[in-house]
N, C-alpha and C positions, 0 to 999 in steps of 0.2 A: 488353573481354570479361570480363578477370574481374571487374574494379567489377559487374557485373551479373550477373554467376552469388554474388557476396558479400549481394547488396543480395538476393538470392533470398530469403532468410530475412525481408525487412521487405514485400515488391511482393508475396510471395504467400498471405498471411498475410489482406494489405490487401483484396487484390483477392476472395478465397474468401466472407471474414468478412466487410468493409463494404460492398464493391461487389456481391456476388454475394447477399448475405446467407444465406449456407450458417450453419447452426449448427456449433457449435465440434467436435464429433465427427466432422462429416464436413471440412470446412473446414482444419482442421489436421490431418487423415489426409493430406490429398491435398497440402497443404503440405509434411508432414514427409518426404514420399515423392520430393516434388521434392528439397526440400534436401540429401535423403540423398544420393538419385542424382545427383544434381551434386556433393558432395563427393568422393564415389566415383570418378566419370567422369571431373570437370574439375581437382579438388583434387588428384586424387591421392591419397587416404587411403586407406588398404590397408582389405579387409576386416574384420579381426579388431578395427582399431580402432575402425570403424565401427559394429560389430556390439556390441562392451565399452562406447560411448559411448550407443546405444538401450538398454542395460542398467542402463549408469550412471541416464538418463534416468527411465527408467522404476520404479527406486529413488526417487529423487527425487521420482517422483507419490505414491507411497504415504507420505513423509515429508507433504505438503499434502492427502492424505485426511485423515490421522488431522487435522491441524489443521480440517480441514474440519469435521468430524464432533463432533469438541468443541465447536466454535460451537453445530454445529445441535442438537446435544444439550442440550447447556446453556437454550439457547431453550425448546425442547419441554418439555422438564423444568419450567423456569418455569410455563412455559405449563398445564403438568397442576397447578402446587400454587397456580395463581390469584396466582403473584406479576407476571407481566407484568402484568395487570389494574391492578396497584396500582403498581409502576413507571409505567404509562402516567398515571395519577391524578395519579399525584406532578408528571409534565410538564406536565399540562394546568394543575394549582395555580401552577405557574411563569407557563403563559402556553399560551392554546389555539391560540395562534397558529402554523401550519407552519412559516413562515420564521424563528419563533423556535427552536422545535424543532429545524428541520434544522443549525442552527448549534451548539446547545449539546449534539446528540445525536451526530451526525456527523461535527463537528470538534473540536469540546472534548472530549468523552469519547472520541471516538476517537483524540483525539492523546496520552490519558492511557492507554490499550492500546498506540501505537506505541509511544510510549517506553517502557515497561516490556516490550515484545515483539515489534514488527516483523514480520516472515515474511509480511505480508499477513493479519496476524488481523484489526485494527482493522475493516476494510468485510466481513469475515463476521459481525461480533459486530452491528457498527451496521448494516448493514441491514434483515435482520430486526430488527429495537428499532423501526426506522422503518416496516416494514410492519404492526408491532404498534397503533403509534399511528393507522394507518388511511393512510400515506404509499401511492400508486400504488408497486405493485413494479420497475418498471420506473425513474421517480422516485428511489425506495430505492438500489437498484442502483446508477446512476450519483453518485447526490452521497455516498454514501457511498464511496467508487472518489474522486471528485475532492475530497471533505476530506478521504482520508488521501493528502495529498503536501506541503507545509510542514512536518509533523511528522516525515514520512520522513528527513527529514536527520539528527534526530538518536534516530531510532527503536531499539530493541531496547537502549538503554541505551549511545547513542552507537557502537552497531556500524558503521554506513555513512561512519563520519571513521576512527575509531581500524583498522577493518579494511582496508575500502575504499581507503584511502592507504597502507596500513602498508607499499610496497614504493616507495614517493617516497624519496630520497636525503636522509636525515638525519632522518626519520618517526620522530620519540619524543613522551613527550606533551606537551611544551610547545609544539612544533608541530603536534600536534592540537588542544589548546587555541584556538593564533592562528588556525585556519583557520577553528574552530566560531567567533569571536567576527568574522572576514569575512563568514560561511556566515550570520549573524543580522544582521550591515548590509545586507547584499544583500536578504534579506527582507525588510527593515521598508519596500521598494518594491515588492515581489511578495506573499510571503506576507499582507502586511497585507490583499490584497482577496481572497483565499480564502470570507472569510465572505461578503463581496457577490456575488461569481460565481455562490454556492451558492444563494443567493438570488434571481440571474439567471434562472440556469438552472432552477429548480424553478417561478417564476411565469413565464418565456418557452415555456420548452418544456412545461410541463405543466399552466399554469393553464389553466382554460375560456376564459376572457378573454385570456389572455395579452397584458395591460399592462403595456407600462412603468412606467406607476405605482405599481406593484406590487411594482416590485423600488425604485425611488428611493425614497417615501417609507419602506424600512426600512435606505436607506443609510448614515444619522449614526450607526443601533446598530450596522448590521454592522461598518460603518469603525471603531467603538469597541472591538469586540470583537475585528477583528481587529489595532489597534495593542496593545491589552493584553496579545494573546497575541506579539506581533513583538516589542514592547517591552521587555517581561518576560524575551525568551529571550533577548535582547543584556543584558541586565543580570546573569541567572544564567550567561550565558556568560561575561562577563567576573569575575563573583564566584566562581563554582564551575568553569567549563570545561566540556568540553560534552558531559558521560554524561548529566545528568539533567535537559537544556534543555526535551525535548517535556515531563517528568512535570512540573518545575516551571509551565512555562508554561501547560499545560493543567489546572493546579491553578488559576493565579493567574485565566485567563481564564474557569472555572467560576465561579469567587466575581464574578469581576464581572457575565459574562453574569448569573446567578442575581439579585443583589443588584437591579440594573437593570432588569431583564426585570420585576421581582415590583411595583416603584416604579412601572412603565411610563417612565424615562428615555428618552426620543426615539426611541422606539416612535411609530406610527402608534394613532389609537386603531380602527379599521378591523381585526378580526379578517381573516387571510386563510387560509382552508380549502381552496380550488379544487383539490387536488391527490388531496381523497382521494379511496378506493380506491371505486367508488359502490354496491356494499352493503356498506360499512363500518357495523356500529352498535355506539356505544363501549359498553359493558358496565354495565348500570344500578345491577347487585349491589355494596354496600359492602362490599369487603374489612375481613377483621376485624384482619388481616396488617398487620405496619406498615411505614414507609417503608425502616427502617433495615433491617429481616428481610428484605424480599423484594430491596433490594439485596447482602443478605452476599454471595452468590454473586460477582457480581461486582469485589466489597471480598475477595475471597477468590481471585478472579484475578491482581489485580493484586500482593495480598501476597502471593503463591507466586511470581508474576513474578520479581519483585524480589529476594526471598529467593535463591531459586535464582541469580539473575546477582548479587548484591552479597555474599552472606556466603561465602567461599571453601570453608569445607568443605563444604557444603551443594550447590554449585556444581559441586565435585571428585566430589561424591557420584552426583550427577543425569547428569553428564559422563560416570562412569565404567561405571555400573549398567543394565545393560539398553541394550547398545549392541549395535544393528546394522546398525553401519557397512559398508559394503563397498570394502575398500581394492583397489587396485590388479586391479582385472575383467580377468578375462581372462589376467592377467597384465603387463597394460600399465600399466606406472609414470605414478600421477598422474590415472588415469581411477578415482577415488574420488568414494564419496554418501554422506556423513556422516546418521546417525541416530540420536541419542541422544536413548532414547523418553524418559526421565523430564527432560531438560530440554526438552522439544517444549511449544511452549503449546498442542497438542492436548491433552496427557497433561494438563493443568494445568486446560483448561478441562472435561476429566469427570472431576476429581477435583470441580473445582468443582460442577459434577452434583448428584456425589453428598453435597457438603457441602451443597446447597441441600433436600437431601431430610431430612437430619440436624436442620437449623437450623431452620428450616420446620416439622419435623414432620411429613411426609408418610411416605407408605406409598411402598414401593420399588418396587411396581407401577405408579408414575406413572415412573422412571426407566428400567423394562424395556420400556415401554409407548412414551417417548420415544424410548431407545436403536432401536428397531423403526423407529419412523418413519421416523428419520434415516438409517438405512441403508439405507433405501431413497429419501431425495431426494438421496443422494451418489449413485448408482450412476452414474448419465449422463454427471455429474463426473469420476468416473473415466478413461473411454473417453480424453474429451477432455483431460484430463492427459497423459494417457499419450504423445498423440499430440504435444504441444506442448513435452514437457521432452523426448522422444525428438529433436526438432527444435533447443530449446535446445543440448543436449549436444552433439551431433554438429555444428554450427554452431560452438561458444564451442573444439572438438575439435580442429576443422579446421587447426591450425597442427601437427600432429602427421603430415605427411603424406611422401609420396616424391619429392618436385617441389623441395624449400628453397621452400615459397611460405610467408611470414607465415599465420595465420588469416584466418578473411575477417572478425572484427570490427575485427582490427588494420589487414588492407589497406583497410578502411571508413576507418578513421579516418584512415590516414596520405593517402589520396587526397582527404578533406576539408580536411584541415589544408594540402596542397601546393595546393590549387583555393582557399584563404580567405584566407591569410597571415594581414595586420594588422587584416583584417576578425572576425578569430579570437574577440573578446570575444564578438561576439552572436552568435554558432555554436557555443560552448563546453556551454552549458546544454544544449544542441539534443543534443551526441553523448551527456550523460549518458539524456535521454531516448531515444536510440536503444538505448540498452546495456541501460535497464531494460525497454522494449517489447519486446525482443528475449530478453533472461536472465531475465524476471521479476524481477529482485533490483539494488535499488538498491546495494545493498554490490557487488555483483559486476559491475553498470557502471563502478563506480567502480574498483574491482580491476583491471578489464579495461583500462579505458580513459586513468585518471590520469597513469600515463607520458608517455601521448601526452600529454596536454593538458599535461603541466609542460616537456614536450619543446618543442613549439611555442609556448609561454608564451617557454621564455628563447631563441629564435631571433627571435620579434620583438621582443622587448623589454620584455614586458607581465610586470604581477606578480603572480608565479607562486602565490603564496595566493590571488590574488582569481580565477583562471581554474581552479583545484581547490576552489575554491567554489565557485562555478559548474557544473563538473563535478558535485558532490554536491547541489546543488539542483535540478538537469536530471535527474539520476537519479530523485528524488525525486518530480518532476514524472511520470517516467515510470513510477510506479506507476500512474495512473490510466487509461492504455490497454495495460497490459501484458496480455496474451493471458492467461495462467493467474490471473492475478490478477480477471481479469473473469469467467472460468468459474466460479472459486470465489464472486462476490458474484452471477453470476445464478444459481447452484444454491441457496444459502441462502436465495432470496427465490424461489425455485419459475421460475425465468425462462429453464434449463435449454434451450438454442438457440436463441436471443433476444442472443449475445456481440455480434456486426455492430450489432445496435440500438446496443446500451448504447454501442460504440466510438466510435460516428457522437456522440452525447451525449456522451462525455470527452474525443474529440480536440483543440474548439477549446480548450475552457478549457485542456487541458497545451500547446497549443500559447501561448497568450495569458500563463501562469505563463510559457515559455521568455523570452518579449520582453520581461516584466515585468523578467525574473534579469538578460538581458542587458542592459536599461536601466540595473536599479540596480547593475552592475556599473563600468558606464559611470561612472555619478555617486562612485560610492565611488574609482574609479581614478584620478580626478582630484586625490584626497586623500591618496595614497598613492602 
């Protein structure tokens, strides 16, 4: 009985959104209304906390507008001063090819935003870029959603190891270290085919033809590019440790993809197009703008990124200034929504805005003009935030109640872990993606859930880095059907109650990344 008032939070979610195909506004109203009322009812959770926890929640949604809105801002903005135009140029000079594209746009440069930012920016920024180039929105949405998860692991500047664990027994950094350099052997069997999935999925599900041939003969470059970028993060992990695994590696697999792509290295010579949007017409006008101008913008995210997380005053600065946190709601110790606007990568991406309007040269009327848009393609976004982190909170809450009952993500896990035992390897990655489907936040599955898994690690016998690897790669995975994470990449690509679509599209691949983690977990265990 209660395993399935717990699991309420994933069965109704599923059933509204994929089965029912309700848009996210109404679909997680009627979800968060159940979960409530079951915590209420069944949990035991007094009102006050339940009532401080939809508060907390609902903090939280306005913390991922504003990130929202910077995306879509930044876009539009572009878009007024004629530099998408000429970003889009610059791709096609690489290669006009989609399957080249959605690799080097959607996972490389987006792995190059997770790591310096994480929070689910990377599939706001890259989708729209991909519906610019004429990508189906729907297409966009999804592979942008499923190439940011390899880079998740060690996104926001190693947040999801160093935070994510930091309450495992004996958590300092040389044990965050050992696990990022586990956390990138595991990968180089999973994360390596990210690029070909992407590639799967975009001629299976969205070419006219939908051939297999289509996605095989650009298998030798995807597998290329994705050992460069698996390869690379086990090397920077082991030489650096693992803050700056996604930025290095999605440097090193930039220059390759680029170098390669431009050669045609074992590339098909068969352009393949089938995906675009069909009144797409790419833009005939020569920008006068150049490659490097119409990208600052973006060269101006990632250096503020950075700045802000690596140089300590600046950090302390951003941390301290225009904070509106809300600690302890209600009164109830520990039911806090942290908010600290000026290190928010929203706040980051409309500065960036308005540095592209500066650098460029543009009149600020193309940014008030943008700003307008954009607040009005969040609006819808909103509703259904609201309803999805009010569900998060009062869910992740529920161990706060009058019964002595665990939370129902703990009773999740400990009723997994007592039903799998020694089977626990290929299940491990599985509870990190329930923790981020369900909390949005691959740190916060991790947070939530690592105990357990280093718990039942050392009761069978298994070793305990390689199953808290696993944990953060299952988390990772589980960005790509996480509820709020999908709202926010259908809103920036206009697809705004269209979530059920997109989910039905990212489930199997996160499911197929889980067997992948557990396999190479498998193989690495053997050696260790």
């Amino acid at each position: 009985m209660h395993l399935l008032v717990a699991l309420s939070a994933i069965i109704a979610p599923f059933i509204f959104l994929v089965i029912f195909r309700m848009p996210a506004v109404k679909g997680m109203f009627y979800s968060a209304l159940i979960v409530i009322g079951l915590a209420f009812f069944v949990w035991g959770m007094g009102g006050t906390v339940v009532i401080a926890s939809i508060l907390q929640g609902l903090h939280k949604a306005l913390t991922i507008l504003l990130i929202l809105f910077g995306a879509v801002v930044l876009l539009n903005t572009l878009r007024h001063t004629g530099a998408v135009d000429r970003i889009n140029r610059g791709f096609r000079n690489i290669s006009s090819d989609m399957r080249v594209q959605v690799i080097i746009v959607a996972f490389l440069f987006g792995a190059l935003i997770e790591g310096a930012a994480g929070f689910g920016t990377p599939a706001v920024v890259t989708g729209p870029l991909m519906v610019a180039l004429g990508f189906n929105p729907m297409a966009a949405a999804a592979l942008a959603l499923i190439a940011d998860s390899s880079p998740v692991s060690f996104g926001a500047v190693g947040t999801p190891v160093q935070i994510g664990l930091s309450n495992i027994p004996g958590a300092d950094l040389a044990f965050f270290n050992e696990i990022g350099l586990k956390i990138t052997l595991i990968d180089l069997f999973a994360g390596t085919f990210i690029p070909l999935i992407l590639v799967a999925i975009l001629t299976l599900f969205f070419g006219k033809k939908k051939e297999l041939s289509s996605t095989l003969s650009m298998a030798p470059w995807a597998l290329l590019i994705g050992i460069a970028y698996t390869g690379s993060s086990l090397l920077y992990a082991a030489l650096f440790g693992q803050e700056f695994v996604s930025i290095l590696a999605a440097l090193t697999g930039l220059a390759v993809a680029t170098l390669t792509a431009r050669k045609g290295f074992f590339l098909p010579k068969i352009t393949w197009n089938e995906a675009l949007q069909s009144d797409f017409k790419e833009s005939e006008e020569k920008s006068s703008m150049g490659l490097i101008k119409a990208w600052s913008p973006y060269l101006v995210v990632v250096g503020l990124l950075l700045i802000t997380r690596i140089i300590d005053p600046i950090k302390e600065f951003t941390l301290t200034y225009v904070d509106l946190t809300w600690s302890n709601i209600l009164g109830i110790e520990g039911i806090t929504s942290g908010w600290e606007v000026l290190y928010s990568p929203g706040t980051v991406l409309v500065v960036a805005a308005v540095f592209a309007i500066l650098i460029q040269r543009k009149s600020f009327s193309n940014f008030a003009k943008a700003s307008k848009e954009s607040l009005g393609q969040i609006k819808s976004a909103g509703m259904a935030l609201f309803s999805t982190l009010a569900l998060v909170q009062v869910f992740t809450n529920t161990g706060m109640n009058m019964d002595d009952l665990v939370s129902m993500p703990q009773y999740i896990a400990e009723s997994l872990a007592a039903t799998f035992g020694s089977r626990w390897l290929f299940v491990a990655p599985f509870l990190g993606e329930l923790g981020s489907f369900i909390t949005g936040s691959a740190t916060v599955s991790t947070l939530t859930f690592s105990p357990i898994q280093y718990n039942v690690a050392n009761e069978v016998g298994m070793n305990t880095q390689i199953i808290l690897g696993l944990q953060v790669i299952g988390s990772a995975a589980g960005n790509m059907i996480c509820v709020h994470n999908v709202v926010a990449a259908s809103t920036v690509v206009g697809l705004s109650g269209k979530e059920g679509d997109i989910i039905r599209k990212t489930l199997l691949p996160a499911l197929i990344y889980g067997i992948l983690a557990g396999v190479g977990g498998f193989i690495i265990m053997q050696f260790f």
